[in-house]
C-alpha positions in Angstrom: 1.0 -12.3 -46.6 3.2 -14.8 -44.9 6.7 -14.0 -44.0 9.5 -15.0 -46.1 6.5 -16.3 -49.0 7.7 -15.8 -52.4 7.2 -12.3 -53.8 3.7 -11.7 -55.2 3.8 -8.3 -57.1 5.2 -7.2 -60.4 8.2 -6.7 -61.0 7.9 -5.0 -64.5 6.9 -1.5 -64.7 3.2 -1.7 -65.8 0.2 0.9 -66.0 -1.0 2.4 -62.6 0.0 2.1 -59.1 -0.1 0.4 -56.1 -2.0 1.9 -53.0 0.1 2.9 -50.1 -0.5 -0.5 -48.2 0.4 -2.4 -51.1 3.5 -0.7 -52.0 4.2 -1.1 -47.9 3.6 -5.0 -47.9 5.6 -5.7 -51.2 8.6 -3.8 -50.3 11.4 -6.0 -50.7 15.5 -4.7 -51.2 16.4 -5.2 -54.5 20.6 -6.1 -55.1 19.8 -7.3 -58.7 18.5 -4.7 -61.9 17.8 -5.0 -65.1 19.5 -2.0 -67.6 16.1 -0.3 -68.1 16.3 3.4 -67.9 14.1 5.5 -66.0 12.2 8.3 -67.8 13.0 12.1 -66.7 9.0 12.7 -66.6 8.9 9.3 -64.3 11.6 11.0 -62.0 10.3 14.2 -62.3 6.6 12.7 -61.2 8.0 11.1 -58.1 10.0 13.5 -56.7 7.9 16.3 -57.2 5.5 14.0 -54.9 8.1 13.7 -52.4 9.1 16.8 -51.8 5.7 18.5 -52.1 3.9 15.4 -49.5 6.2 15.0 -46.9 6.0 16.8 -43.7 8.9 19.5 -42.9 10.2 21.3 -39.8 9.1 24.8 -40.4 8.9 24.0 -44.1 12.0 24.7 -44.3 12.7 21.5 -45.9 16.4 21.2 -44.6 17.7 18.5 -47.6 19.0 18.0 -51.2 19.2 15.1 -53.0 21.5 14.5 -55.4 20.9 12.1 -58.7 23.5 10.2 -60.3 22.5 8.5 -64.1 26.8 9.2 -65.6 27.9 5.9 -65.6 32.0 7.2 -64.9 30.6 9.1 -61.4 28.4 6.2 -60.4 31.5 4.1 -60.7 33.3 6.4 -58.3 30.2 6.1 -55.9 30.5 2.3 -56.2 34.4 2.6 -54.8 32.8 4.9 -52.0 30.2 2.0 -51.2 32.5 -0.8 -50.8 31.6 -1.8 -54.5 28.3 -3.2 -54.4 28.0 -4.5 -57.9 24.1 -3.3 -58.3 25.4 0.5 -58.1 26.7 -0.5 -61.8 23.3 -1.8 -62.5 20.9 0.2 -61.3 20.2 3.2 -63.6 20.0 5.4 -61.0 21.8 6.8 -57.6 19.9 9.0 -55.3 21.9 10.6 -52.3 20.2 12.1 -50.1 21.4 15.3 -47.9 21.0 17.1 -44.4 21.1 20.6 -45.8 21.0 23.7 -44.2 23.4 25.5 -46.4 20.4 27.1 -49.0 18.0 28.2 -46.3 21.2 30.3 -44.2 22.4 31.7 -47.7 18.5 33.0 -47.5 18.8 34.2 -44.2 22.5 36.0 -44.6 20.9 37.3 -47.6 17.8 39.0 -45.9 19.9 40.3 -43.1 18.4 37.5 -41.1 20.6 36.1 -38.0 22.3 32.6 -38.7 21.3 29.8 -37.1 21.0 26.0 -37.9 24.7 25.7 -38.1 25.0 23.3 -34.9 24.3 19.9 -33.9 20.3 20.2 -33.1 20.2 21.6 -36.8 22.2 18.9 -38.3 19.6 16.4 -36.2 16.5 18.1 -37.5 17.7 17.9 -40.9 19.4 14.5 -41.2 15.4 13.7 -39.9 14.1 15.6 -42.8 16.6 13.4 -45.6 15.4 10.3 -43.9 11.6 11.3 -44.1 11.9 12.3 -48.0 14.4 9.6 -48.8 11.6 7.0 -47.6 8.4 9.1 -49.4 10.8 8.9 -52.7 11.4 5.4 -52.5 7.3 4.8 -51.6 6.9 6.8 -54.8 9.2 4.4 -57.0 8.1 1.2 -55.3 4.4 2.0 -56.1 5.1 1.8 -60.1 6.7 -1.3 -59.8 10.4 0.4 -59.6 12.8 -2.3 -57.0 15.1 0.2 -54.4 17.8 -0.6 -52.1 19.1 1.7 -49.4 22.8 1.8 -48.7 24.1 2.0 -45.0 27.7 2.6 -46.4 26.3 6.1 -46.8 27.3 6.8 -43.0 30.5 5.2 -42.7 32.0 7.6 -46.5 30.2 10.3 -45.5 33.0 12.4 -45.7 34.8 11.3 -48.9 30.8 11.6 -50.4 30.7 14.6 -49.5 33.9 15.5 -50.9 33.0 13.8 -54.0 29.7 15.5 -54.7 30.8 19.2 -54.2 28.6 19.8 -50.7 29.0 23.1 -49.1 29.6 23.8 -45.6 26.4 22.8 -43.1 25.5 19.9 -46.0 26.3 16.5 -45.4 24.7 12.7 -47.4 22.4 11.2 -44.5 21.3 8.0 -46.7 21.6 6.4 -50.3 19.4 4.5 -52.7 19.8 3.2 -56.1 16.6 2.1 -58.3 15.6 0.2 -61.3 13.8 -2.3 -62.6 14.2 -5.5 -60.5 15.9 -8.3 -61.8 15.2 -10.5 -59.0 12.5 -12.2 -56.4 13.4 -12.1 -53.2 11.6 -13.7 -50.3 10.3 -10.9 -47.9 12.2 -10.9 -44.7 10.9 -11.6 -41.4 10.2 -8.9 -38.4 9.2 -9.3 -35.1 5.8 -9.9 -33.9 4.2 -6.5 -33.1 4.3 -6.5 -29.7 8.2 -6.0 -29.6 7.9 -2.5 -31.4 4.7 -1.0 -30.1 4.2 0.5 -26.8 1.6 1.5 -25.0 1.7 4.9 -23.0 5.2 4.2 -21.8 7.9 2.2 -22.9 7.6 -1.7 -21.2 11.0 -3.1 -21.1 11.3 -7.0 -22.0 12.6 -9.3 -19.9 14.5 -12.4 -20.8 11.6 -14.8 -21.4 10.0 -11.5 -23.3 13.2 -11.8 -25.5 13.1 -15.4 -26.1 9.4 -15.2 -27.4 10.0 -12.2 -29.3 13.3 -13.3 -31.2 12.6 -17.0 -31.2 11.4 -17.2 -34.9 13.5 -14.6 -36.1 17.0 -16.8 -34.9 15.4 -19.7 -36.1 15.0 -18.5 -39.6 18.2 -16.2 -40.1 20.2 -18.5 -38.6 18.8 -21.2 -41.2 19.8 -18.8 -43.8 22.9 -17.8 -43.3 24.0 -21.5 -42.9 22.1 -22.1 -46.5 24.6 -20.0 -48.2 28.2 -21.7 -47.9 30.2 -18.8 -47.9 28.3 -17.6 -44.6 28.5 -20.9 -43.2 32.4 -20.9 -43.7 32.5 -17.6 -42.2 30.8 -18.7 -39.3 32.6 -21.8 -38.8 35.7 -20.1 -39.1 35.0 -17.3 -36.8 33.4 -19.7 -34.2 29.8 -17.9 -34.5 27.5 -20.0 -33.5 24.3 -17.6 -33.2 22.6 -14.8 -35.2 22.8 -12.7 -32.2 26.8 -13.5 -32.4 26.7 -13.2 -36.1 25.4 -9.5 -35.9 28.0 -7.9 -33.9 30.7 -10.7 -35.5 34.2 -8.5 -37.7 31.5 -9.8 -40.5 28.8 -7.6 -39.9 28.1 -4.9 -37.0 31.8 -5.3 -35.3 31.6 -2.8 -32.6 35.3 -2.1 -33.5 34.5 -0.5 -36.5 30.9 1.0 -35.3 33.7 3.0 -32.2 36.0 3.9 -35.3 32.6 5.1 -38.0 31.7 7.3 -35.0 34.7 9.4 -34.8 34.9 9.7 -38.2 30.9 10.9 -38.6 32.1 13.3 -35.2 34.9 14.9 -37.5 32.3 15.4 -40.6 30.0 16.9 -38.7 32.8 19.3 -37.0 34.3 19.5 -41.2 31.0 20.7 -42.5 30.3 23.2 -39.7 27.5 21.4 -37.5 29.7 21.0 -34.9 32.4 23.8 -32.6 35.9 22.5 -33.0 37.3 20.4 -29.9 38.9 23.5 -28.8 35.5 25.1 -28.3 33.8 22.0 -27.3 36.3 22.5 -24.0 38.9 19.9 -24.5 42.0 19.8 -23.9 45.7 17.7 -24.5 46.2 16.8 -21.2 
């Protein structure tokens, strides 16, 4: 399948499923749904398959995942997402969670010591949400079911967390919504191979290594940002004049706001008890 070809699956829900490498090489985000509902035995069915097939540390299985169908809370999880309008349209929300809270409520309750309450737990677990969080989406993608993830997970993680009731050691690690696509979007380029896999130890690229590797990929994002005029005004008005400049542009990734997301995720971690307070951590005022 050629990068960027038109999409060549279904995108109705229809008897059976795809294989694993079809699912893989169909996967396209979805921003557009249609108001089809999902059944509770379809839901059911998928995440039962998550959680029972994907690996765990210990099984210990250090996540929850919360699902949100009420129409009034996913309109307050729309405000915490910067308002993405197919939060609205999308019949489901599924947050997923670093959780260690249930297994040390075990472990107080067996007279067993605490533990996991510190940053290499909230590390193994935030692992552990990603992992299922993908297996779940692999799940819905194979019956014909369009996903998108939602960075903006990371950067409300605290008023989420707020907003969902999670306990202390508990904290949302990534978001998706699903539904029935109501779109067809072109797949999106990656780089060629080369530039992800490594062989016995990690071979650092080199400026004319970079300009092979991420020649096609500026070519073509570049083309497509400047195909959609509001882009292409915000480029012109910032002065961007490169994908590479685009990326890390007040637009997109501005390093700004990546310094001010960190502190913030710093303090949630510190909030829900994966972190010692700054006092502990040795810091002082002066």
């Amino acid at each position: 399948m050629q990068a960027g070809g038109v999409f060549p699956v279904r995108l109705t829900i229809v008897s059976g499923m795809q294989t694993v490498a079809e699912t893989l090489r169909s996967h396209r985000s979805i921003r557009q749904f249609k108001p089809d509902e999902i059944s509770q035995a379809t839901l059911d069915e998928v995440l039962h398959d998550a959680i029972m097939g994907t690996s765990s540390s210990g099984n210990l299985n250090s996540y929850s995942l919360i699902v949100t169908r009420d129409p009034a809370r996913k309109r307050r999880l729309y405000g915490l997402h910067g308002e993405q309008d197919f939060i609205l349209q999308a019949p489901l929300v599924i947050t997923f969670c670093a959780d260690w809270y249930r297994t040390r409520q075990w472990l107080e309750l067996r007279g067993a010591r605490d533990n996991f309450n510190n940053f290499l737990g909230y590390q193994v677990a935030a692992n552990e949400a990603m992992l299922i969080s993908q297996s779940v989406t692999l799940g819905f993608e194979a019956r014909g079911y369009g996903i998108c993830y939602m960075g903006t997970t990371l950067q409300a993680m605290q008023e989420i967390a707020d907003y969902l009731e999670l306990p202390e050691t508990c904290l949302p690690i990534t978001t998706i919504v699903v539904g029935v696509p109501d779109e067809r979007p072109d797949r999106r380029e990656r780089l060629p191979m080369r530039a992800y896999v490594h062989d016995e130890a990690y071979r650092k690229p080199g400026p004319s290594d970079l300009e092979e590797l991420y020649r096609a990929r500026e070519e073509s994002g570049w083309q497509r940002y400047m195909s959609m005029p509001h882009l292409r005004a915000m480029c012109e008005e910032g002065g961007i004049t490169s994908l590479a400049q685009m990326y890390t542009s007040p637009y997109k990734y501005d390093p700004d706001a990546y310094a001010a997301t960190s502190r913030q995720l710093l303090e949630a971690l510190r909030g829900r008890g994966f972190l010692p307070s700054t006092l502990e951590l040795g810091q002082t005022d002066g």
